[in-house]
Structure formats: structure tokens, C-alpha cells
N, C-alpha and C positions, 0 to 999 in steps of 0.2 A: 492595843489595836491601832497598827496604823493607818494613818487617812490619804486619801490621794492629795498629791501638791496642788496648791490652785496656782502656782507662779508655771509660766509655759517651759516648756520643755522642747530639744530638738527632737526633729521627726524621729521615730526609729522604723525600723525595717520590718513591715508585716509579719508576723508572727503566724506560724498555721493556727488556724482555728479550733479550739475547746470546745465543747459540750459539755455544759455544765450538767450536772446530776442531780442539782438543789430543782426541789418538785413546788417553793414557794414564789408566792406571786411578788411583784411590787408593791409595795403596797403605801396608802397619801398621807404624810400624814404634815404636809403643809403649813397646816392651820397651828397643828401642835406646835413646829418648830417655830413660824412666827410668834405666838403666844410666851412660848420658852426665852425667845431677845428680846421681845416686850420689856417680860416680867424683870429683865436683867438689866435695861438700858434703863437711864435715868429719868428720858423724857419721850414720849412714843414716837415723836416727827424721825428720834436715831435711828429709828429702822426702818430703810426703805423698802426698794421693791426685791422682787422675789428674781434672783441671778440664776439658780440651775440647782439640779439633785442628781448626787449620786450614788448610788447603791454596791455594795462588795457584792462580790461573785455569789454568793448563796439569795440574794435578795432579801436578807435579816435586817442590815446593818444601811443608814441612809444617812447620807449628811447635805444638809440642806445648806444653801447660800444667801444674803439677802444683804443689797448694798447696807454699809455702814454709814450714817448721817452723823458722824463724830467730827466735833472741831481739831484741825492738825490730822485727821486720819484720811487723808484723800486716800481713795479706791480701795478703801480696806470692807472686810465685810465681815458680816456675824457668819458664824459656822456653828451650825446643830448638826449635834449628832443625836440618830434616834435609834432605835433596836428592837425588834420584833422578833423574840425568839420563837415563835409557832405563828399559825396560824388562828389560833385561839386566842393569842395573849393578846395584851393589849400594845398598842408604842409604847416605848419609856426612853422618858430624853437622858440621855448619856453626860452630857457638857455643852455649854454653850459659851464659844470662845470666839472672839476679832483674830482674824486673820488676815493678812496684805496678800491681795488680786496681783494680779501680772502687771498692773499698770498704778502700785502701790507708792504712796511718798514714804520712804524708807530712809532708816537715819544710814550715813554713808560707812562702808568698812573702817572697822578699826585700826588704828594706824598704831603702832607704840609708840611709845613716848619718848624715845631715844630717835626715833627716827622723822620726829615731828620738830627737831629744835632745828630754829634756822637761826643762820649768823645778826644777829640785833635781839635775838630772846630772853638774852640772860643776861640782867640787870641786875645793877649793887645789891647786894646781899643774898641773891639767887645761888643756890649749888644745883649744879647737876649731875646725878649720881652718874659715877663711871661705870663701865661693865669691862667684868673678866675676857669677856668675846670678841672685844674691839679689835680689829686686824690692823690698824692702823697702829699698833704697840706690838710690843713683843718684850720680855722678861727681859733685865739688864744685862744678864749677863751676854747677853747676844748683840750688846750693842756695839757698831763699827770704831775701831781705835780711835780713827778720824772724828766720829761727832763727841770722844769724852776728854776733856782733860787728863783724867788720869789714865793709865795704864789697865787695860782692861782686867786681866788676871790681878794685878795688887789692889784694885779696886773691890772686887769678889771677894781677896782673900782678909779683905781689913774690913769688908761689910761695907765700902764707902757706894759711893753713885746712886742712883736711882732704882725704885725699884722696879719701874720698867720702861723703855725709853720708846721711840718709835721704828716701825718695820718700813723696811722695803717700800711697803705698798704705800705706809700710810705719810713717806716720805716725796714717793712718786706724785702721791694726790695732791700735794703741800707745793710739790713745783711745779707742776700742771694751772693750779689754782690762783697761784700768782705769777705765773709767766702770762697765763690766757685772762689775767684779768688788769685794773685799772693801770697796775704798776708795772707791766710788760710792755714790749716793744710795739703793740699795735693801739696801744692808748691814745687818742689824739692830742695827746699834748708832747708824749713819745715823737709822733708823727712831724712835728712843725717845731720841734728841738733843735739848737744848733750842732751838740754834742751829744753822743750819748754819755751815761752815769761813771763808766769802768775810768774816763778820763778826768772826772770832775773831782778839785779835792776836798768836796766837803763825801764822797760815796766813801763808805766803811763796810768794808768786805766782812761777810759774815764768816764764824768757823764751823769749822766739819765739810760734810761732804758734799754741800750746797754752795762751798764758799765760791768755786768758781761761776757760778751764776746767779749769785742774789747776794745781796749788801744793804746796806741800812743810809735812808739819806739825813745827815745832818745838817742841811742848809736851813737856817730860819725863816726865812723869807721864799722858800720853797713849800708849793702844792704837797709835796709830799717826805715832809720833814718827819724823821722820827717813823715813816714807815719804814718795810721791807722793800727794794724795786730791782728789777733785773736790772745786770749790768749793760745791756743795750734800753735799756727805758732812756730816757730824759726829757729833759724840760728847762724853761729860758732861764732858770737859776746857775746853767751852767757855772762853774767857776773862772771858765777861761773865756766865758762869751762877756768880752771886753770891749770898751766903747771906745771908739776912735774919734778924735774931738776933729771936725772936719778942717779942710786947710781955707782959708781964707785969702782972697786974691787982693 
């Protein structure tokens, strides 16, 4: 049996009008369904006052509302269901259940879990499981001559490489993410650089098909030793930014 939603809903478009055929009345039975959350809640202050009823099309079926006074349940409310099959019988409560109002604290949508990991989450001894569906891979054997050492086809044919390298996309995002980030060109230490990196000779060009725009910096005494940074990044470690011992008169 189901019940109308208590969370709001957009308008819809008037509907022509019914005449229902059901020859029963409304019928109260209030007391009952307060009594019903009483007898379920654990202390009686949890059920407060009395929200709205509504009754199905035959006027049988009623389900009653009545704020919830539950700790952590803001705007939630008890919901009784009652049922009057005749006019004869008597009410008989159905179920009495909490249900979240329109204007309910509600725990937030679910997110998966894959898509919940951000870059600093995964710490020494963490794995996190890989998925078959990641677009950012693609099966070896599709991988570009350029990012493998060996020979793509004798690689296949001898079982050597990997068993699945990165796609297109998920190559795209890789250089999007650190051109547009710390170790790109609009970095401010980039900004107020003598040189940029493509000239410095501690920069170590990467291989594959990134190598013309991203390299690895080995300066020790550089901000960003040992990272990835684009060939227009830099920073005052240049190699060539040399000091000129002033002249003395």
C-alpha cells in the first residue's frame, strides 16, 4: 500500500476532476494514532503535536502525522497508518514509522568511494582498490610506441609491459593538472623566475609523449626538486642565474 510522500513536490498541472464512488465517510481516529507513537516511542515528551491526515481515495486508509521530538531527528515525524475497512469495523493501526518532513536533517547522498579519494588520503600502508572502468587506462596493448620502451607488438608477443597503461583522456587530465597547477607556468615563483626550466641544467626531460612539455627538476636547493614541472615553469634555482661580483671603483 503505498503512502503519499511528505517531502514537497513540484507543482503539477491540474488534473480534471474525479468523482469518487467510495459511499464512506472520514472517519477520526487521532487519538488512536497518537496512542500508536506513544506506545512505540521510548519517552512520551517524543511525540509532539499533531502535523496533518491524510486519507486514500476510498476514505479506508488514513495516515496520520505528528512532529518527532527524537534527538538528531530534526523535522522528522511519526507516521500512522490506520484502516477502516467498513463502516462497522473498527480502526486498526497498520504501522507506525518516523519519517523525514520537507524540511528534514537528512544524512547527505552517497558518494562512492572511488570517487571520494582526494589527493593526501592514501597513506603508508593504504591500498586502494583499482577499477576495471577507469577511463584514465586503457589495456597495454593500446599503449602509444612513444610512452613504452619496448616495441609495442614484441612487447604483446613476449607477454612483456604492462597490463594496462594510461588513455588519451586519462593522459590529458595528467597535463591539464600540472600545467594548471603549482609547477606550471602561472605559479608565482614561475612568475618572478629569471629563466625558465627547458634552459636550466639541472631540468630532466621526461619520456613519452609528455616529454616535450614536462621534465623532472633535480636541483637540491630547489622549491621543487624531485617533482614533475613544465618546461616554461621556473624558479631562482636557475642553473644559469649567476652572480656577478660587482665592479669596485
Amino acid at each position: 500500500m503505498a503512502k503519499k510522500s511528505l517531502l514537497s513536490k513540484k507543482e503539477k498541472t491540474p488534473a480534471k476532476e474525479q468523482t469518487s464512488t467510495s459511499t464512506a465517510v472520514a472517519f477520526d481516529a487521532k487519538d488512536l494514532a497518537r496512542n500508536a507513537a506513544l506506545e512505540v516511542a521510548e519517552q512520551r515528551d517524543q511525540v509532539g503535536g499533531f502535523v496533518s491526515v491524510d486519507f486514500d481515495d476510498d476514505n479506508r486508509v488514513a495516515t496520520y502525522l505528528f512532529e518527532a521530538k527524537l534527538s538528531g531527528y530534526k523535522g522528522w515525524r511519526w507516521c500512522i497508518t490506520i484502516a477502516k475497512v467498513d463502516a462497522d469495523a473498527q480502526p486498526t493501526i497498520c504501522d507506525v514509522v518516523v519519517l523525514p518532513g520537507p524540511d528534514a536533517l537528512r544524512a547527505p547522498e552517497w558518494i562512492p568511494y572511488r570517487d571520494r579519494i582526494l589527493p593526501g588520503d592514501v597513506g603508508v600502508g593504504d591500498i586502494v582498490p583499482s577499477s576495471l572502468d577507469d577511463t584514465r587506462l586503457v589495456a597495454g596493448a593500446q599503449a602509444l610506441p612513444q610512452d613504452e620502451d619496448l616495441d609495442t607488438a614484441m612487447a604483446i608477443e613476449l607477454g612483456l609491459g604492462r597490463a594496462r597503461v594510461m588513455s588519451i583522456e586519462g593522459r590529458d587530465q595528467a597535463a591539464k593538472r600540472w600545467y594548471d597547477g603549482e609547477r606550471g607556468p602561472n605559479a608565482p615563483v614561475a612568475q618572478s623566475a629569471p629563466k625558465p626550466c627547458h634552459s636550466c641544467g639541472f631540468f630532466i626531460p621526461i619520456a613519452g609523449s609528455l616529454r616535450s612539455t614536462f621534465g623532472v627538476c633535480a636541483n637540491a636547493i630547489s622549491p621543487d626538486d624531485a617533482r614533475v614541472v613544465s618546461v616554461d615553469h621556473g624558479c631562482g634555482a636557475h642553473s644559469e642565474a649567476t652572480f656577478t661580483e660587482p665592479v669596485l671603483n
